[in-house]
MMTF fields as JSON, N, C-alpha, C and O atoms, coordinates in Angstrom:
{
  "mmtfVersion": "1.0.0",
  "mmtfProducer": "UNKNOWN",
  "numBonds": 283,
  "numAtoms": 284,
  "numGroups": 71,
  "numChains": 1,
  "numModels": 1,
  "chainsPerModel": [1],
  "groupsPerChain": [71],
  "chainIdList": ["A"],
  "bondAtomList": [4, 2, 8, 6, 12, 10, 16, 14, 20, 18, 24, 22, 28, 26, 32, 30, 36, 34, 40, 38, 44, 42, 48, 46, 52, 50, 56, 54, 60, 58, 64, 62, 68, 66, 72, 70, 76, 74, 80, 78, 84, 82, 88, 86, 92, 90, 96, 94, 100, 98, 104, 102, 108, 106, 112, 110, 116, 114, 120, 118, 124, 122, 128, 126, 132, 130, 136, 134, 140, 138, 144, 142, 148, 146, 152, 150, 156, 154, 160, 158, 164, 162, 168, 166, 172, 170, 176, 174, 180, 178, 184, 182, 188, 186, 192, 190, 196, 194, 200, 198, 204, 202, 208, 206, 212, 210, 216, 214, 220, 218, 224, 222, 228, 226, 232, 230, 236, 234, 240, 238, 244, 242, 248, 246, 252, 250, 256, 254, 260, 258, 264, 262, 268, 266, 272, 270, 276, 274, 280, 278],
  "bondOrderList": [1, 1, 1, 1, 1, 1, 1, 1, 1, 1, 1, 1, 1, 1, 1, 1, 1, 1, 1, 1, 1, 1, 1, 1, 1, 1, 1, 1, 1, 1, 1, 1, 1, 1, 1, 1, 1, 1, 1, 1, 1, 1, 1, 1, 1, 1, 1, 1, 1, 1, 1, 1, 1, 1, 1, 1, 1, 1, 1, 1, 1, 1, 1, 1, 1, 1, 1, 1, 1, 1],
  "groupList": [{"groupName": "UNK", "atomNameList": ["N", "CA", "C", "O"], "elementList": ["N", "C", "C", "O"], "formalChargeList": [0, 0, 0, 0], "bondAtomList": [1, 0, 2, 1, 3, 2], "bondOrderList": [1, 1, 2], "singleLetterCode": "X", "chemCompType": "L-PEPTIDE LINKING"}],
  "groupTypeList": [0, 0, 0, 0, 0, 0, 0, 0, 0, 0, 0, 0, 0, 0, 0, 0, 0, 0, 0, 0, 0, 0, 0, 0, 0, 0, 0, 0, 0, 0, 0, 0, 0, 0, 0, 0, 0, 0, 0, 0, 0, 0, 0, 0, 0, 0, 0, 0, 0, 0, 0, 0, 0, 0, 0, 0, 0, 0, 0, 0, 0, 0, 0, 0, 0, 0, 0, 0, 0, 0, 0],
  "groupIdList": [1, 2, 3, 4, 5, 6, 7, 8, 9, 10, 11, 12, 13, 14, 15, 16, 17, 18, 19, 20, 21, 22, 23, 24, 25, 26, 27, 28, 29, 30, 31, 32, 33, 34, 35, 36, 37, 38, 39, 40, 41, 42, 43, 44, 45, 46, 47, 48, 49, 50, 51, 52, 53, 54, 55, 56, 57, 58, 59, 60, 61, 62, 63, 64, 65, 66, 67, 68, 69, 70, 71],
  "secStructList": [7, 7, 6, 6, 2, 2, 2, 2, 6, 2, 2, 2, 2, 2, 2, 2, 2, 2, 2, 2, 2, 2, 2, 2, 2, 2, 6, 6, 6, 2, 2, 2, 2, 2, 2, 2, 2, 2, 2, 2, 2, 2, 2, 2, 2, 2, 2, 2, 2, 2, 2, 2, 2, 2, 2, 6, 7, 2, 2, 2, 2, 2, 2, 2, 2, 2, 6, 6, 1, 7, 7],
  "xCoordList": [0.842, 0.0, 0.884, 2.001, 0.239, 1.077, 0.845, -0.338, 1.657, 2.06, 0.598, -0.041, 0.102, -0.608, -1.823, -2.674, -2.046, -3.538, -3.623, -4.673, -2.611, -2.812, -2.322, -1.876, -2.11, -2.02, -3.931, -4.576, -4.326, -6.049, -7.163, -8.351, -6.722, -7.422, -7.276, -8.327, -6.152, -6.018, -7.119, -8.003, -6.626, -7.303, -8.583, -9.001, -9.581, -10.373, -11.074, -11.934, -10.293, -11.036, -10.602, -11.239, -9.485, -9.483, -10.76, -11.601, -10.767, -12.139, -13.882, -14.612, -14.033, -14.825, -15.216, -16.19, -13.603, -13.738, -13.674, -13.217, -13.891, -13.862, -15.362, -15.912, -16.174, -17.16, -17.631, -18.002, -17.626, -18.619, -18.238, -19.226, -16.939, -17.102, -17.167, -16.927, -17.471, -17.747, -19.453, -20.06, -20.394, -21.765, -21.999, -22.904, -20.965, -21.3, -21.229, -21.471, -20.675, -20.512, -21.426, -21.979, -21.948, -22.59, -24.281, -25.073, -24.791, -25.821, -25.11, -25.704, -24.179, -23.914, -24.024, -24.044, -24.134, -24.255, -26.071, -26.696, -26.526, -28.067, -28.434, -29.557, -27.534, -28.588, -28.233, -28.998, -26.739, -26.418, -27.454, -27.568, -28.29, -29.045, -30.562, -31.379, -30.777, -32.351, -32.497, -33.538, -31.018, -30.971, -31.362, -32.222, -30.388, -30.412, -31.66, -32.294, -32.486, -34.04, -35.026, -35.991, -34.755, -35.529, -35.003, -35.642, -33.777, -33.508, -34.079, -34.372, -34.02, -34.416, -36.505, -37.204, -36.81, -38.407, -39.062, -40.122, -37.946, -38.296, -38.007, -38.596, -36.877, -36.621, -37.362, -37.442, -38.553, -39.281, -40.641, -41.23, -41.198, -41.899, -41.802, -42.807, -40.297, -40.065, -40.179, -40.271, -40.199, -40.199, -41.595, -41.754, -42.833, -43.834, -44.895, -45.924, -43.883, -44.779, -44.067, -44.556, -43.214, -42.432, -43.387, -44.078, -43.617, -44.984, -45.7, -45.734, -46.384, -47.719, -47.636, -48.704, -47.166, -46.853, -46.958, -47.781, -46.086, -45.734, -47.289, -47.903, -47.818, -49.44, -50.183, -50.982, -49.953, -51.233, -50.483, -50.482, -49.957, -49.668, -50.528, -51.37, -50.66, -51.229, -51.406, -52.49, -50.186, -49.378, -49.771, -50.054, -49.871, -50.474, -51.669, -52.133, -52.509, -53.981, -54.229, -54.687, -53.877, -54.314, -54.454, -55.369, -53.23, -52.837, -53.991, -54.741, -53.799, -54.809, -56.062, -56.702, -56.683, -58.037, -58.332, -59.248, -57.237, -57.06, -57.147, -57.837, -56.494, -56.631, -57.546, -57.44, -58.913, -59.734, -60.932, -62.071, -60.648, -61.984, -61.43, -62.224, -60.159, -59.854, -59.898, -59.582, -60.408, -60.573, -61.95, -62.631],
  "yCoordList": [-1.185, 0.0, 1.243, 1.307, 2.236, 3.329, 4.358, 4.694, 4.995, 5.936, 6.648, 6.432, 7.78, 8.474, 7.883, 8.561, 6.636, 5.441, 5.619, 5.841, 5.518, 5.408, 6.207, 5.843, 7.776, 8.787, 9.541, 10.124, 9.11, 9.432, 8.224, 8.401, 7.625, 6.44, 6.879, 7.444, 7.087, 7.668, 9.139, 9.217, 9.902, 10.961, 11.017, 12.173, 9.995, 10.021, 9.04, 9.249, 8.335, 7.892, 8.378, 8.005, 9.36, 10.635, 11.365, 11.571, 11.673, 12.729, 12.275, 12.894, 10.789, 9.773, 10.222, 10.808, 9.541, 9.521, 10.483, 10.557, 11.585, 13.088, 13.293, 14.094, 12.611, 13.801, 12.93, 13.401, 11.315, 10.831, 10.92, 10.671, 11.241, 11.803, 13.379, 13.83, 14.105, 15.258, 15.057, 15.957, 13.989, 13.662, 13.07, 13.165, 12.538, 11.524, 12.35, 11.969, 13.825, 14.322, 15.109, 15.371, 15.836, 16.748, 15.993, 16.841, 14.572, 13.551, 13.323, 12.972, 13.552, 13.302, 14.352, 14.227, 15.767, 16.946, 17.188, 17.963, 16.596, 16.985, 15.931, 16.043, 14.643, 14.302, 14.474, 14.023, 15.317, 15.986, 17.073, 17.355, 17.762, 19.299, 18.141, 18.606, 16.895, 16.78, 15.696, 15.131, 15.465, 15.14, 15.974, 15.815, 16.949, 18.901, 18.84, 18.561, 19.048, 19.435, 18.632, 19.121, 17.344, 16.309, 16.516, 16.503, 16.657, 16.931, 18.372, 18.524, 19.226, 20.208, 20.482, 21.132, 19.926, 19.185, 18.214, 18.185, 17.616, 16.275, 17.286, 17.231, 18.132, 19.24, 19.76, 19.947, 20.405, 21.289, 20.401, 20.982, 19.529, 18.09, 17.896, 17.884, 17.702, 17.377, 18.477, 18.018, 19.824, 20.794, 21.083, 21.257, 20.967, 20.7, 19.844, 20.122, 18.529, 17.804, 17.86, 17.242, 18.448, 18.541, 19.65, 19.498, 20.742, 21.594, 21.085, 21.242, 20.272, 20.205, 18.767, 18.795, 18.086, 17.414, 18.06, 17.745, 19.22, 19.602, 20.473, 20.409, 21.275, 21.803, 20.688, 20.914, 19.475, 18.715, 17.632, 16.432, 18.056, 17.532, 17.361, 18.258, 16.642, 16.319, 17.464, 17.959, 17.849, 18.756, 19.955, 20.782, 20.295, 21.885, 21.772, 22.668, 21.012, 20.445, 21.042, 22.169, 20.164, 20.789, 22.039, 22.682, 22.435, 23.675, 24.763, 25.514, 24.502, 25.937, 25.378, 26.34, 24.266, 23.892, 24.907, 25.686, 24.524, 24.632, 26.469, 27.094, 26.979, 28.287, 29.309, 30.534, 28.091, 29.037, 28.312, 28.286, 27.744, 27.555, 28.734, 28.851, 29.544, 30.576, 32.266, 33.297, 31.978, 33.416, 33.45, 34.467],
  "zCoordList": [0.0, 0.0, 0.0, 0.514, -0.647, -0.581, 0.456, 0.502, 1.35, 2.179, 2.53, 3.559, 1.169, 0.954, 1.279, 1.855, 0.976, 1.278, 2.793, 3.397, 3.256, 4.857, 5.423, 6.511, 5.027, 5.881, 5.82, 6.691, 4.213, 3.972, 4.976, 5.247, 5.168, 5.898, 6.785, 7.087, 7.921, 8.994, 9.614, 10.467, 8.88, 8.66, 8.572, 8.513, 8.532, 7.524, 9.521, 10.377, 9.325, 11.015, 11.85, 12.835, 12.265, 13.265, 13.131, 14.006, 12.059, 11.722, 12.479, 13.255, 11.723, 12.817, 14.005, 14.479, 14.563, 16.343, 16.57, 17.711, 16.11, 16.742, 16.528, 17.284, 15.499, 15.625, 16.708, 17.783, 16.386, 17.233, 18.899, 19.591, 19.716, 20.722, 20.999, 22.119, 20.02, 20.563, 20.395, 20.975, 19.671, 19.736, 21.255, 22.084, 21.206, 22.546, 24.401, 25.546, 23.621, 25.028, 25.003, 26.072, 23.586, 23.864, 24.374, 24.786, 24.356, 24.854, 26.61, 27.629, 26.484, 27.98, 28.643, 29.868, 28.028, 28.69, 28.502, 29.225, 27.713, 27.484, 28.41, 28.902, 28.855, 29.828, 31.484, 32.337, 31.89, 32.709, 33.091, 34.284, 32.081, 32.066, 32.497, 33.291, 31.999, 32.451, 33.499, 33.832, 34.055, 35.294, 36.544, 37.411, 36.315, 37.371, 37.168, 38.186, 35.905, 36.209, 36.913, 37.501, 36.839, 37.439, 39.483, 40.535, 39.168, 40.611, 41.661, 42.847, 40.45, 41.539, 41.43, 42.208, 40.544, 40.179, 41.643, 42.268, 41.695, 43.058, 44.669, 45.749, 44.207, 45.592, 45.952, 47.166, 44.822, 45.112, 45.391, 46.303, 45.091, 45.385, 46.829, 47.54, 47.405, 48.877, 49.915, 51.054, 49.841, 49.832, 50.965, 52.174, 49.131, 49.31, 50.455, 51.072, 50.314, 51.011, 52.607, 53.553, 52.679, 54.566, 54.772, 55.779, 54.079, 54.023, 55.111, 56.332, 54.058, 53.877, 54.999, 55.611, 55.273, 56.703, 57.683, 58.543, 57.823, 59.187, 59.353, 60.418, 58.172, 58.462, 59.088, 59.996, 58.637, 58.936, 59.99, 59.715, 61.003, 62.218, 63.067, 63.073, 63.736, 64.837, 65.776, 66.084, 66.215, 67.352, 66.932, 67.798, 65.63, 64.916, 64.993, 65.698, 64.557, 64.542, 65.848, 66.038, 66.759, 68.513, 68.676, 69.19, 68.078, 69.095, 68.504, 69.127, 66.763, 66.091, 66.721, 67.147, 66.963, 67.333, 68.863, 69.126, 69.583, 71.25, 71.224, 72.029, 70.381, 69.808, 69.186, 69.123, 68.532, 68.253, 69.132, 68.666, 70.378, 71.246, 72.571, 73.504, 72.644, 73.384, 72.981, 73.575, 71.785, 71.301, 71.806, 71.675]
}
C-alpha cells in the first residue's frame, strides 16, 4: 500500500472519532441538564410535602383547634 492510502485512511477515522465523541458528550451533557431538572423538580416536590406534613400535624392540629376555642 502506498504511504498516501494510509495517511487518507487515517485521517479520515481521526475525523470519525472526533465527531462521534464530541456527539457523545454533547448527549452526555443533554442528559447531565435533564438530570439537574428532574432533581431540583423532586426538591421542590419534597419541599412541598415537609410543608404540607408539618401543616397537617397532629401537634399543629391541637394547638390551632385549642386556639380558636380561646378566642
Amino acid at each position: 500500500m502506498d504511504i498516501n492510502v494510509l495517511v487518507t485512511l487515517l485521517t479520515i477515522t481521526v475525523i470519525i472519532l472526533s465527531t462521534v465523541i464530541i456527539v457523545l458528550l454533547g448527549a452526555v451533557a443533554a442528559v447531565l441538564i435533564k438530570i439537574n431538572r428532574i432533581a431540583k423538580s423532586i426538591d421542590a416536590i419534597t419541599q412541598n410535602v415537609a410543608s404540607a406534613s408539618d401543616w397537617l400535624s397532629p401537634m399543629k392540629a391541637m394547638s390551632n383547634i385549642a386556639r380558636l376555642f380561646r378566642k
